[in-house]
TORVEXMI-641183 format. One record per residue (C-alpha): residue in three letters; x, y, z. Coordinates in steps of 0.25 Angstrom, whole numbers. Layout:
N
- guvo_x_y_z
- ala_X_Y_Z;
...
//
This chain:
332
- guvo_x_y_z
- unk_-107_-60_13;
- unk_-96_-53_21;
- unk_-88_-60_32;
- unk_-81_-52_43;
- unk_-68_-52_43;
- unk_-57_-51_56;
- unk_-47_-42_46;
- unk_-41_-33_58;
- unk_-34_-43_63;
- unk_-27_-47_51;
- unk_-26_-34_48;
- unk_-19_-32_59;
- unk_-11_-45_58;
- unk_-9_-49_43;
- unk_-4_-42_31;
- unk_-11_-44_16;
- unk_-5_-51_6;
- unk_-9_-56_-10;
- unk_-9_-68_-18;
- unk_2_-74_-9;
- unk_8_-74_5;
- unk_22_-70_8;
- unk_30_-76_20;
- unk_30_-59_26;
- unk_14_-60_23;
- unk_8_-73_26;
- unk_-4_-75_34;
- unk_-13_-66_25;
- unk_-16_-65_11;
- unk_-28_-56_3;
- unk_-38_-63_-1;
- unk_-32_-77_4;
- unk_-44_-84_9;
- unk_-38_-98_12;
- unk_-25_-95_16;
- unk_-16_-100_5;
- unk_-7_-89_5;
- unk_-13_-87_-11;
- unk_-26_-79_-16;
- unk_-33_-87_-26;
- unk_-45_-92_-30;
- unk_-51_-99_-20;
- unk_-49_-88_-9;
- unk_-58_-79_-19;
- unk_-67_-90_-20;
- unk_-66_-94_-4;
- unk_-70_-77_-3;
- unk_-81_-80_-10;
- unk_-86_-93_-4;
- unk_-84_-86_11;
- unk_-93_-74_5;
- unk_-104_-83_0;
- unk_-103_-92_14;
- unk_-101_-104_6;
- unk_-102_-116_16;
- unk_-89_-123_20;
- unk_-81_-112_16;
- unk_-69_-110_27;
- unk_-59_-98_28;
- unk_-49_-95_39;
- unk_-50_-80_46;
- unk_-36_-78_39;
- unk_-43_-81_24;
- unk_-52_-72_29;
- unk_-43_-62_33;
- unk_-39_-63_18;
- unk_-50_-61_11;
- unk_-55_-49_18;
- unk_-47_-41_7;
- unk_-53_-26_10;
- unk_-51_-28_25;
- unk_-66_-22_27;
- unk_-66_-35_39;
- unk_-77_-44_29;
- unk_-75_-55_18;
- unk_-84_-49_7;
- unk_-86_-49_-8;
- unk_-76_-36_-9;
- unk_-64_-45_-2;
- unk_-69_-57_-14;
- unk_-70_-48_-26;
- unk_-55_-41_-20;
- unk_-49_-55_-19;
- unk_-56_-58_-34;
- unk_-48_-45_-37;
- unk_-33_-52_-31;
- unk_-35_-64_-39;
- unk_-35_-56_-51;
- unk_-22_-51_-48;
- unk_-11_-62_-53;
- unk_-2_-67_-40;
- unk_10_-64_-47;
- unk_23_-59_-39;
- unk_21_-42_-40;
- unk_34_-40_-43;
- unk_37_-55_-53;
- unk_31_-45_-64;
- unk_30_-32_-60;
- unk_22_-28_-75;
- unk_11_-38_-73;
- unk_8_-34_-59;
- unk_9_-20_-62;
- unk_0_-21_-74;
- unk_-10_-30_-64;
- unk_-10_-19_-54;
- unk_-11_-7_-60;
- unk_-3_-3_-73;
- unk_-16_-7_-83;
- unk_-24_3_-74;
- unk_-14_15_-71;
- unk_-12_12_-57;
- unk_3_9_-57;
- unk_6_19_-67;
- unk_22_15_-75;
- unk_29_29_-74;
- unk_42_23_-79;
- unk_48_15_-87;
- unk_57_7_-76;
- unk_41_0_-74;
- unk_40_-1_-57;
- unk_49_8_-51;
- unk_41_24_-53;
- unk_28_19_-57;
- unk_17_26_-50;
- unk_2_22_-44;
- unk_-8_31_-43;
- unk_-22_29_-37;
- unk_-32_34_-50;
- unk_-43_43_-47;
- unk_-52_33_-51;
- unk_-46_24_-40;
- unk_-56_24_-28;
- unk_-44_24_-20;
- unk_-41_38_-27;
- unk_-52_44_-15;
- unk_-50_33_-4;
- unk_-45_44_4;
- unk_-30_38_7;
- unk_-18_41_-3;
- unk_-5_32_-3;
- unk_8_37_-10;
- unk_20_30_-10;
- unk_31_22_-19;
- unk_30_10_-24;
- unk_23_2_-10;
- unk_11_12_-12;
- unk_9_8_-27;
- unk_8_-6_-20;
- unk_-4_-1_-13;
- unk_-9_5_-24;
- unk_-8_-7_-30;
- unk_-12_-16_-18;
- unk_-24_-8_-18;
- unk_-29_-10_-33;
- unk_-27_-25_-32;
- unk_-35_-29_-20;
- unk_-47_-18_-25;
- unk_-43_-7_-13;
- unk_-45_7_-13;
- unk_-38_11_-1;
- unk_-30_22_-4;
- unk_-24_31_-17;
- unk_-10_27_-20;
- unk_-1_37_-27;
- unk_14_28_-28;
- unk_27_30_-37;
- unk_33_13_-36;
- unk_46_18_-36;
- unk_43_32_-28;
- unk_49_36_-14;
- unk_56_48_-8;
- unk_69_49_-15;
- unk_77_49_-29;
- unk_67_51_-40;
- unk_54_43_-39;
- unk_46_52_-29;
- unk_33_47_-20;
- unk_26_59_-21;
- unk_30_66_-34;
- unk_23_79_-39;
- unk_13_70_-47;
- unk_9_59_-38;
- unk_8_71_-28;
- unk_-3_78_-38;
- unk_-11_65_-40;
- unk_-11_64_-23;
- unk_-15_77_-23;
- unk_-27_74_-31;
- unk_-31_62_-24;
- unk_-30_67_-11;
- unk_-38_79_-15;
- unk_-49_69_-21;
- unk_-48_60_-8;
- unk_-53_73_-1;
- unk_-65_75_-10;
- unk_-68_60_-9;
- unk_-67_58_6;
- unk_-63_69_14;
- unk_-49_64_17;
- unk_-36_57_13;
- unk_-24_49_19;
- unk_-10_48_12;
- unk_0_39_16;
- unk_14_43_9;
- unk_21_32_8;
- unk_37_37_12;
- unk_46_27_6;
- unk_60_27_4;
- unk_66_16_-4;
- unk_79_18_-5;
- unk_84_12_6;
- unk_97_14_8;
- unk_98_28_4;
- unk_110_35_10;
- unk_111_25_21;
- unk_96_28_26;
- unk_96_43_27;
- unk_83_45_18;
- unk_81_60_23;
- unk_78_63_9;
- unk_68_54_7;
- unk_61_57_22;
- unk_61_72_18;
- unk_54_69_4;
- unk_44_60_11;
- unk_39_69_21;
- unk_40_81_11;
- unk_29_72_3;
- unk_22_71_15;
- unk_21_84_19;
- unk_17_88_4;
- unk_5_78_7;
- unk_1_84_18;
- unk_1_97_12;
- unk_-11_93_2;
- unk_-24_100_3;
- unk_-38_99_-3;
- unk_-51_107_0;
- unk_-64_100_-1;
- unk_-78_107_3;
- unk_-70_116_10;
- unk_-60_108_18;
- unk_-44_107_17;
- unk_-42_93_17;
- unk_-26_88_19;
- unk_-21_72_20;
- unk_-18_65_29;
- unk_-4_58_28;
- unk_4_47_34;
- unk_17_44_29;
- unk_21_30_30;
- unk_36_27_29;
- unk_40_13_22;
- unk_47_0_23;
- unk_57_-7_16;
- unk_58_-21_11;
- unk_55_-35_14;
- unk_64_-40_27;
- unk_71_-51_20;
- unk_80_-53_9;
- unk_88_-43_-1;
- unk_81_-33_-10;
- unk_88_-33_-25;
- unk_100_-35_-17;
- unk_99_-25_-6;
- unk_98_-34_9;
- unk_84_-31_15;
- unk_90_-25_26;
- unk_96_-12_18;
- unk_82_-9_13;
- unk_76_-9_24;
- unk_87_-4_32;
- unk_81_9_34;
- unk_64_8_34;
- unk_64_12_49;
- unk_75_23_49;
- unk_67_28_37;
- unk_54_28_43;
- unk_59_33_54;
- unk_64_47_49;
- unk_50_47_40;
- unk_42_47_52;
- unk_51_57_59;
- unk_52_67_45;
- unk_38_66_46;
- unk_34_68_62;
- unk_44_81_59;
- unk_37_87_48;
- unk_28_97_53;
- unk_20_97_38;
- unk_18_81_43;
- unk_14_83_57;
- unk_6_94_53;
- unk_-2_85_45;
- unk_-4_73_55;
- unk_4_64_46;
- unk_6_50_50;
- unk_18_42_49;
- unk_18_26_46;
- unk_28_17_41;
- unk_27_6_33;
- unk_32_-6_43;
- unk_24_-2_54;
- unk_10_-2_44;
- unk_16_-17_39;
- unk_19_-20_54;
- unk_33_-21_50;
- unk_33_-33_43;
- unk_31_-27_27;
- unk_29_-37_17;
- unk_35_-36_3;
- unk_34_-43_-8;
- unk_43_-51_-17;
- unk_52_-38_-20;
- unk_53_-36_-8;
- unk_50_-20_-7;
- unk_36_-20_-11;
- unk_26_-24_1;
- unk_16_-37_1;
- unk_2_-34_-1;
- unk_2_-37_14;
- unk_11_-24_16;
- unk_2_-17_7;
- unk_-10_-21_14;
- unk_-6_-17_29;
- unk_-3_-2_22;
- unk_-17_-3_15;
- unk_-22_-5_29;
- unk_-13_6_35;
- unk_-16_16_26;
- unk_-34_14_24;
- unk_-33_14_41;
//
């Protein structure tokens, strides 16, 4: 049986968050039927009750909200077996052991790939070939926030997008987004994305994090930002007898969480300069004539979240309510 669900106005209104709440997320939470602020059990077997119209079986539009995990607008078996796939996910802290979560998550399967022996920081993902999402026709690349999406992805059953990341990657010193390597494996996927479905979106995820660097001025930065862009944009595959190019939108990022210091450092420095950096990204680009050329699109972080990102206990990696208002973003 599939129930219809009001999704666009939570949507609109609510962010998505898994296994527990958090005081910048509350309200919503994937696949909590009753509203406990936990995902257990019982809301996998309240999904199942609801589906099989079991008599007296009572659920607010909020828990419904929740459990309409793939956002098609109805509660259906594909949002039960999703929330089956959750549970089997330990509600651990992500970051309390990085090893385990990693290991759950990816490593045992090649998706977050270990490229150094320092463990997190220059470890990759990369979207397989075998991945559906290989030819979903939507390409991410980014640092460490995109691997989340990768991530976030693979561990509520979504196909939404290939994911191409480096965790500790930016635009600066010597961890590079878009490398010569990770630029060849885009190249193919974007070329196969063609061949599957005649077009592909790439959102390059323009991150900056060191964030005092010389006071602010990240012209350094900026200029290899838009120098991958345009290297994007440059792509070409010809199939059945048509040259077919991306499209791409280059979001700009955000900071970290509002309160509190990071390792030290007051909240206030890191985030400091988001805007004056985003603002010079969306200008470097609107300058470009490679990028106007091409019709690329220009979106930042805070305005996707509705400036309020959520991050998770570290503080600089996004909530999965973060996560999910990019997901929605980036599969509009």
């Amino acid at each position: 049986m599939r129930h219809r669900c009001g999704t666009a106005a939570a949507m609109a209104a609510c962010g998505l968050m898994c296994f527990r709440a958090s005081a910048a997320d509350t309200g919503f939470l994937l696949g909590d039927l009753n509203c406990d602020g936990l995902l257990s059990l019982s809301d996998l077997v309240t999904c199942c009750e609801l589906l099989a119209e079991q008599p007296g079986t009572a659920v607010t539009a909020a828990g419904i909200e929740n459990a309409d995990l793939d956002r098609d607008g109805v509660l259906s078996l594909s949002d039960a077996r999703q929330i089956s796939v959750l549970l089997r996910t330990a509600p651990y802290d992500l970051f309390a052991d990085y090893q385990a979560w990693a290991e759950t998550v990816g490593y045992r399967t090649g998706l977050l790939t270990p490229q150094d022996p320092a463990g997190i920081n220059q470890d990759s993902f990369r979207t397989l070939p075998e991945d559906p999402a290989y030819r979903s026709g939507r390409i991410v690349i980014g640092d460490s926030r995109c691997c989340q999406l990768g991530i976030f992805g693979q561990r509520t059953g979504r196909r939404d997008f290939a994911v191409f990341a480096v965790w500790g990657g930016h635009y600066g010193r010597d961890v590079y987004i878009l490398g010569d390597d990770i630029f060849a494996e885009v190249q193919a996927c974007f070329a196969e994305q063609i061949r599957a479905c005649g077009s592909c979106e790439i959102a390059l995820f323009a991150t900056v994090n060191y964030y005092n660097l010389r006071n602010g001025q990240n012209a350094d930065h900026i200029a290899a930002a838009v120098a991958a862009a345009e290297r994007l944009c440059a792509m070409r595959v010809t199939c059945d007898g048509m040259t077919y190019a991306p499209h791409l939108t280059v979001i700009g990022f955000d900071g970290c969480r509002r309160t509190g210091d990071l390792y030290g450092t007051p909240q206030e420095v890191f985030n400091r300069f988001v805007q004056d950096y985003n603002n010079a990204l969306r200008a470097a680009c609107a300058e470009s004539a490679v990028l106007s050329a091409a019709g690329t699109a220009f979106a930042a972080v805070p305005e996707l979240t509705g400036e309020d990102t959520g991050f998770i206990d570290d503080g600089l990696h996004y909530s999965d309510a973060a996560l999910h208002r990019l997901t929605s973003f980036l599969i509009s």
